[in-house]
Structure formats: C-alpha cells, structure tokens
C-alpha positions in Angstrom: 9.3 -15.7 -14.6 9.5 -12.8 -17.4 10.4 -9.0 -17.2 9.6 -6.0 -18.6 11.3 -4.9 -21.9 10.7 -1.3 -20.6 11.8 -1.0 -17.2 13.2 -4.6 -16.1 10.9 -4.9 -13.7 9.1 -8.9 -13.4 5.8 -9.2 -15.4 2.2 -10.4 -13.6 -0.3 -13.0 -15.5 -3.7 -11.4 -16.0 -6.5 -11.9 -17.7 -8.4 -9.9 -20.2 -12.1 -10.1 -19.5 -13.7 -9.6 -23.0 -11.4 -11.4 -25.0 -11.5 -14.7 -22.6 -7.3 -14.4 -22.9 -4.0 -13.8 -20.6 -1.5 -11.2 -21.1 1.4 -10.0 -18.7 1.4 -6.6 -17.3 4.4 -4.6 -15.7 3.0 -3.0 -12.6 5.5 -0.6 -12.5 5.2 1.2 -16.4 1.7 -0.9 -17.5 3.8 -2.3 -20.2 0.9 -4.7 -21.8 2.2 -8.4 -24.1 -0.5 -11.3 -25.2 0.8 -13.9 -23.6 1.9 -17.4 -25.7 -0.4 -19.7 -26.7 -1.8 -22.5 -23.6 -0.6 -20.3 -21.3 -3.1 -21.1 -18.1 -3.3 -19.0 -15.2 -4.2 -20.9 -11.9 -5.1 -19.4 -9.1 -5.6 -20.5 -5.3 -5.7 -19.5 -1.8 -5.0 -21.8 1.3 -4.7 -21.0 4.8 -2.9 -23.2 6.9 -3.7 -24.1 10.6 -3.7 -21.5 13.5 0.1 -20.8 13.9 0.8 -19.9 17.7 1.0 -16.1 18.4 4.3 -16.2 19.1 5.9 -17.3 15.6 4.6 -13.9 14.1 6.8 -12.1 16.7 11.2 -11.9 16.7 13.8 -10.0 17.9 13.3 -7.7 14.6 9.1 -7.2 14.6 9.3 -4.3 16.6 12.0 -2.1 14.3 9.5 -2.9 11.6 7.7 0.6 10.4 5.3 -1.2 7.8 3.2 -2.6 11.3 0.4 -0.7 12.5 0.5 0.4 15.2 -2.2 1.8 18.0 -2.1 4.7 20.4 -3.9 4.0 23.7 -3.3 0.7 25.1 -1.2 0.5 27.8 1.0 -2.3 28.4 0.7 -5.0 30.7 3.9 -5.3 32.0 3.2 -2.4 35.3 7.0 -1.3 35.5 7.3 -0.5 31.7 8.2 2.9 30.5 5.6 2.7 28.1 3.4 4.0 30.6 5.2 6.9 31.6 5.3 7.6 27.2 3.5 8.1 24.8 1.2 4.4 24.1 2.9 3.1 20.8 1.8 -0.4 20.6 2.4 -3.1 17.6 -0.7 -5.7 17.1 -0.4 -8.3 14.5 -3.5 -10.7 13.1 -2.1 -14.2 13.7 -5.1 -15.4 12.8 -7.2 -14.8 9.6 -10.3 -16.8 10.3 -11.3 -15.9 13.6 -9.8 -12.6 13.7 -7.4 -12.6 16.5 -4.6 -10.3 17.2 -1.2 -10.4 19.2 0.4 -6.9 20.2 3.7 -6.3 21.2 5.0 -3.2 23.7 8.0 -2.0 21.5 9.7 -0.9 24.9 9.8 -3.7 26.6 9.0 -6.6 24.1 6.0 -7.7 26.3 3.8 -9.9 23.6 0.5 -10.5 25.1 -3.1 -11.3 23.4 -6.5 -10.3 24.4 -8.5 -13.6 23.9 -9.1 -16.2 26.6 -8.1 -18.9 24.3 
C-alpha cells in the first residue's frame, strides 16, 4: 500500500490507456507517479452464494443514513406506529444476481422480503 506525497492520503493502481503502463493516482488531489517496473495490476470480481436476508440486517442497520430509503410502503407489522407516521422504510439488495431486496421498518425493526422464495 503507498500514499500520497501531497496529501497522505493511500494511492489507487491504474492504468494508462495509450501508453499500455500503470501509474498510481491519489483520488483525493490527482497526484499522478509511473509506477515501478513489473508492477501488474489484477483485477477480479466474485460473488459468493446467496447470503440469507437476514445477515445484511443488525441491531445498527437502521441508524445507518448512507441506506436508501423509500416513502410509501407501509409496514407489515399492523400495530406499528409506522403507520400512524410518515412511511420511512430501509430496503437492502441481498442479492445481486436475481435482484432481490430485504426492507426493514426502522420503528419497529420488522425485516420482511417481498419474494415468495
């Protein structure tokens, strides 16, 4: 792992298009250096198998402010206040192939998921 000699901030491997070569880049200030010499950047993406819903959902999801969230959707739990409020609900993709979502009624902590599966 390198940093920046600008701002201290860690350095990203990327690759210069034209020249066929790899330099690292500061995100933060776009400080540029060549990198060494057989340097080789590898890249890859795996998903694992389906995790259950529930292992994307703690104590701590619902204080999270970096989850969308969507107005509208009532919760399924009847005697929830939730329904008496304004509809805030959390939903979280727990599964990137097929697309399938988990939401969670931050006033209640009711998880529930819309598939049949």
């Amino acid at each position: 792992m390198e940093f920046c000699e600008v701002c201290d901030n860690m350095l990203y491997l990327s690759n210069v298009e034209d020249e066929m070569s790899l330099i690292h880049l500061c995100k933060k200030c776009g400080f540029q250096r060549k990198s060494s010499e057989g340097t080789t950047l590898v890249s890859s993406l795996s998903f694992s198998k389906q995790a259950p819903y529930t292992s994307a959902v703690n104590q701590y999801t619902k204080l999270d402010p970096t989850l969308p969230r969507i107005q509208g959707m009532p919760c399924p739990k009847p005697e929830c206040e939730n329904h008496k409020l304004a509809r805030d609900i959390i939903y979280i993709r727990y599964d990137n192939v097929d697309l399938k979502y988990a939401y969670l009624c931050p006033i209640c902590d009711t998880v529930w998921k819309t598939d049949k599966n």
